[in-house]
N, C-alpha and C positions, 0 to 999 in steps of 0.2 A: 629324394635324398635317402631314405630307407635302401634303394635299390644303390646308389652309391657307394651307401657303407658296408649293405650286403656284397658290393661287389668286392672292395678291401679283402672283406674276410674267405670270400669263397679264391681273390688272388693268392692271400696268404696259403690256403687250404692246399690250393693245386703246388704252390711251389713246394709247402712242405713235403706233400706226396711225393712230387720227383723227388727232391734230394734225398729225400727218406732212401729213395730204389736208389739212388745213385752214390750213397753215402760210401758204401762197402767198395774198396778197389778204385774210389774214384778219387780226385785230387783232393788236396787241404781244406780246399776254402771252402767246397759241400759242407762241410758240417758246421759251418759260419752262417749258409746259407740257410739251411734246415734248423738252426737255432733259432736265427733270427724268424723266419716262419713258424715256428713251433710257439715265438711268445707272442708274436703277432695275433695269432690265433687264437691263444690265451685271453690277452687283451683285448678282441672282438670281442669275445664272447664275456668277459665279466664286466664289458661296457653297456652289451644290446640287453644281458639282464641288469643292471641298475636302469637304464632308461627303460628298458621296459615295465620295470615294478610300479614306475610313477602310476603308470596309466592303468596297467592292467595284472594278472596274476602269469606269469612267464609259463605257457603251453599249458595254462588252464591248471596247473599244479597248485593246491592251496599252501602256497609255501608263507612262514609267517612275512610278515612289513614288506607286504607286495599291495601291489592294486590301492598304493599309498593314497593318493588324490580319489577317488570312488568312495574309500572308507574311512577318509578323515576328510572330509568336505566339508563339514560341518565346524568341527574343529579351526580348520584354514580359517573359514567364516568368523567366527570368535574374535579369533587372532588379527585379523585383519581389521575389525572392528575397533579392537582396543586398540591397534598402532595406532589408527589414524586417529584416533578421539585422543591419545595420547601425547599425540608429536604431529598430528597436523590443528586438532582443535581444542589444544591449547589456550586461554584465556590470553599468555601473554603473548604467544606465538600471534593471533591473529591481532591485536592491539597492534605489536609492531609493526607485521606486512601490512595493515589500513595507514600505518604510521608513515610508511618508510613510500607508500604507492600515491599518497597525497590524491585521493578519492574527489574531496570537495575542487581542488584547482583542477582535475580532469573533466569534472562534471562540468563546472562553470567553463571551462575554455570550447566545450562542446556544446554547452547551449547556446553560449552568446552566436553562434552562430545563427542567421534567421532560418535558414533551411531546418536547420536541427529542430530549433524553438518551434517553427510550424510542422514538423513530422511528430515531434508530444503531443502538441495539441491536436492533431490529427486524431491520435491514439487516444487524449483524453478522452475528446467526442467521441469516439469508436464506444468506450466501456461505459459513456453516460447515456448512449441512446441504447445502447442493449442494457442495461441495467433497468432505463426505464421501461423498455419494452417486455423485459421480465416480469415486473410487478404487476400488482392483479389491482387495476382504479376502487376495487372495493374493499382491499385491503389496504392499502393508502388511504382511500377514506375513513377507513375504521379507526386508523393509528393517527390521522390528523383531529378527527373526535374527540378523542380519547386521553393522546397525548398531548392537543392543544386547546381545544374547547374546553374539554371540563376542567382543565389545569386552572384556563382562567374562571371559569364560571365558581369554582369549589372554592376557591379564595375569597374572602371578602374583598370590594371594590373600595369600601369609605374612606378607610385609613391610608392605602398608598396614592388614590385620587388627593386624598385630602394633603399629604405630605407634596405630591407634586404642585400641587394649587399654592403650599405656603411657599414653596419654593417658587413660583412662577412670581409670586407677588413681591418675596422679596428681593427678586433681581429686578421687578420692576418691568420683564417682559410685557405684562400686560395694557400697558397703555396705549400700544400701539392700536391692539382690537377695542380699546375704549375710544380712541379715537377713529378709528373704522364706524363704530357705534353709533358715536356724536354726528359723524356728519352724514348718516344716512339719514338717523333720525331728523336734522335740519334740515335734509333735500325731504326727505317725508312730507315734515310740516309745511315747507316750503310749497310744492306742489300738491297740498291737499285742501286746499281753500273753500272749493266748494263743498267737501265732503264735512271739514268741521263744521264751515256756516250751517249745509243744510242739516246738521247731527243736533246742533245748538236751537235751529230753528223747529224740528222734528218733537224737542224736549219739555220747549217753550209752553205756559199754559196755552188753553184755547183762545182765551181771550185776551190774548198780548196781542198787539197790533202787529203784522209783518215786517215794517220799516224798521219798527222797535228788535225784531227779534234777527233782522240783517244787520242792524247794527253791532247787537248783542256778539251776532257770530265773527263779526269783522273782529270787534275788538277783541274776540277771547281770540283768536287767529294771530290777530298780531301778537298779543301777551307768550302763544305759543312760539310761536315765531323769534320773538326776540327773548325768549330763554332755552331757547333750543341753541342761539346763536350765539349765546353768553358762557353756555356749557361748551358749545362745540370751542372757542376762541382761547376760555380760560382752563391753563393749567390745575389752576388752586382751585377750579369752582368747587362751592363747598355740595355739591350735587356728585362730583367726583368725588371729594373725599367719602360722602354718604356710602358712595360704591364700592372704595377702596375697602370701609369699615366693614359693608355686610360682606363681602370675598375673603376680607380674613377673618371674619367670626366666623362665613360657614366653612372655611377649611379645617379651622380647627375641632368644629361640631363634627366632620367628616373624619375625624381621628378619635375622637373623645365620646360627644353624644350616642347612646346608644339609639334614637328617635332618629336621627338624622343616620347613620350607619343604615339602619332596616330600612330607609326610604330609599337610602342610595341601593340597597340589593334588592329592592320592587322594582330598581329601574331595571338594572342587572338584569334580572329577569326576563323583562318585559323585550330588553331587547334584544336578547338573544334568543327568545324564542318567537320573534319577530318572523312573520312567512318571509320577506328579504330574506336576512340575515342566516335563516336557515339555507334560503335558495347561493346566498352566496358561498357559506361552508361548503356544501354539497359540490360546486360547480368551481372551486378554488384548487384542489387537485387538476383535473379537468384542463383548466386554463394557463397553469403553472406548466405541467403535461408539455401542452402545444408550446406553450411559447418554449422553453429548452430544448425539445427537439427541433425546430426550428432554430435555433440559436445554434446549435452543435451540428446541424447538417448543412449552414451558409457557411462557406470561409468567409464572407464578408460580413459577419454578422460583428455586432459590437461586442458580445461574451469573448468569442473565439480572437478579437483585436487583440482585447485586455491581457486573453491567456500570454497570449505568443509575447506581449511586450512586456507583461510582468515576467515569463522565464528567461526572455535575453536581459531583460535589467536585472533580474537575479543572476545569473550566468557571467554578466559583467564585474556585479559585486565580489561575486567568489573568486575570482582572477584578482581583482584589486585590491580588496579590503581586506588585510593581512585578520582582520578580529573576527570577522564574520566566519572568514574561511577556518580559521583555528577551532571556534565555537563546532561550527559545524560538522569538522575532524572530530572533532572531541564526542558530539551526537552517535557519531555512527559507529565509533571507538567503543561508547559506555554500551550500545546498542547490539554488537557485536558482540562483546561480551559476556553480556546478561543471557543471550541466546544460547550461546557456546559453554557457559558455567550453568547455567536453567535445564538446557536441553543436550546438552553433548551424548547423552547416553540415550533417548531417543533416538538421534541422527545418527550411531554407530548401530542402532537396531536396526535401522535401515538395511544397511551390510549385511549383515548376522541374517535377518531374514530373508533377506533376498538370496545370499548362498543357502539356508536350508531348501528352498524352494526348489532351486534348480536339481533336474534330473542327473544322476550322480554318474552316469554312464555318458548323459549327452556333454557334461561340463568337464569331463577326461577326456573327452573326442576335442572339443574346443581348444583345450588347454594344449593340445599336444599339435592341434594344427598350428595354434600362434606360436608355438615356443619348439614347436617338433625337429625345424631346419636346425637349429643349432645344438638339439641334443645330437641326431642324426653325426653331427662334426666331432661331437665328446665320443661316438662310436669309431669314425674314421682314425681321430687322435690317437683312439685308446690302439687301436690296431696299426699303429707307425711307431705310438711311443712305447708298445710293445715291445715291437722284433728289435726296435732299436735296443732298448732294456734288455732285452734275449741275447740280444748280438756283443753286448758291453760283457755279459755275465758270462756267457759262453767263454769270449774272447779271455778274460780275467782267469777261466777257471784252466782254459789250456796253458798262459802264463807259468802258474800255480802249479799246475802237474809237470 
């Protein structure tokens, strides 16, 4: 294109030359001709220097407001930063276009798709198995210590043990495990016949006769027996109640008694630094580990089911349910926002530094290759709408004379 508009002007140049030689003795309309050439000419040349200045300094001459783009780069950068932070990130500007682009019903009509819903969860798995394969098993271990052993271990146990227990007793849950209780204890007594007699018979003086002391055992057997079976039958027995009564005095001792409090954190203690209990902390990352990778590398796995079916019954919701979807307009609305009122001037630094950055010579070469074609047409223009201007004026001025 350069060579285009250089050809314009080197056309103009040669016709001016002839009419020029041919003006003197030759007919009227030569000097129509050589006018219009002469502003042609004109017009080339104070078009190839304005396009030229953007980029560079015209024949290396330090003439001033040349080489405009090289020596205000930076400035552009500024400028260009505050537009867009101005009139594209806007608070209210982006509110509307999330407004007006209905983000949630786009989302939702694209995931209820199942292809869709299984290409997320795809990508879920993708960032939960690199995420765990990032982490160091000893630094998980250390933050699972840290932030969940000693959390619980540093709190007392008595008071919210003991609050759970008032509460388990006044719903009454517990009777079920009383009754678990009752009837093992009655299959116990039931099947342990020989172990009372011989326990009874074992106790007996020396000199109790053995018949005496098989009897002894029979009958304490049956007595066990048949109040093990009176417990296990009756509601009201007042051996249940017994029970009832010490479970809520020691719940409350477990909130209140400072005796009872210290025994419960000996247990505390005792059983967390249990060789188990230690073995199972330790091996709980570990375990957690496998089974998630495993989990996010089956499609068939029951995690990866769940995902896919909770994002199309989400995906359906946001299509259907006019509240949900509004709600959720409204999420990304306040979200958007807060970003764009918080940080707008950050994200306009972005620009601002990114144009200082750039090499000031390489980003005039850039600029003139993407926009170069169409200055190159403001040089051809300048050199038609020249001679035509030359030719108007000329023409006027011979009018005139």
């Amino acid at each position: 294109m350069k060579l285009v508009a250089t050809g314009f002007f080197a056309a103009a140049t040669v016709i001016f030359v002839v009419a020029l030689l041919f003006e003197d003795g030759g007919p009227p309309w030569i000097g129509y001709v050589r006018a219009a050439a002469e502003a042609g000419m004109v017009g080339a040349l104070a078009d190839w220097f304005a396009v030229t200045a953007l980029f560079r300094r015209p024949l290396g001459l330090p003439i001033p407001h040349t080489a405009i783009i090289p020596t205000r780069k930076d400035t552009f950068g500024d400028a260009l930063g505050s537009f867009v932070g101005t009139n594209f990130l806007s608070e209210d500007v982006v509110r509307d276009k999330l407004r007006r682009v209905g983000v949630a019903r786009r989302v939702g009509a694209w995931l209820e798709q199942p292809e869709h819903a299984e290409r997320v969860t795809g990508e879920l798995s993708n960032v939960v198995k690199g995420a765990i394969r990032v982490l160091r098993d000893e630094d998980v271990q250390a933050i699972v210590e840290q932030a969940v052993v000693r959390r619980l271990t540093d709190r007392p146990w008595g008071p919210p043990l003991g609050a759970l227990l008032s509460q388990v007793l006044t719903d009454g849950a517990h009777h079920k495990l009383v009754d678990l209780m009752c009837d093992r204890a009655h299959d116990w007594v039931r099947d342990s016949y020989d172990k009372i007699v011989g326990l009874v018979t074992e106790r007996s003086p020396v000199w109790s006769p053995k018949f005496v002391d098989s009897m002894l055992g029979d009958k304490v057997h049956t007595e066990l027996l048949n109040f093990a079976l009176a417990v296990k039958t009756d509601a009201d027995h007042p051996m249940r109640r017994a029970l009832d009564q010490f479970l809520i005095e020691f719940s409350q001792d477990l909130q209140t008694d400072p005796a009872t409090m210290q025994r419960a954190e000996a247990v505390k203690q005792q059983v967390v630094e249990h060789p188990d209990v230690q073995r199972l902390i330790g091996s709980a990352w570990g375990t957690a580990k496998g089974m998630l990778l495993t989990a996010a590398e089956d499609p068939a796995s029951e995690l990866r089911k769940r995902i896919r079916t909770g994002l199309t019954s989400f995906g359906s919701r946001l299509v259907t349910d006019d509240a949900m979807r509004a709600k959720v307009d409204g999420w990304l609305e306040d979200a958007a926002g807060h970003v764009v009122g918080n940080y707008r001037d950050e994200i306009t630094t972005l620009i601002t530094d990114t144009v200082e950055r750039w090499d000031a010579e390489e980003t005039s070469r850039k600029i003139e290759l993407q926009v170069g074609r169409d200055l190159q047409f403001i040089r051809i223009n300048g050199t038609v709408v020249g001679a035509l201007a030359g030719l108007v004026i000329y023409t006027v001025g011979q009018l005139v004379v």
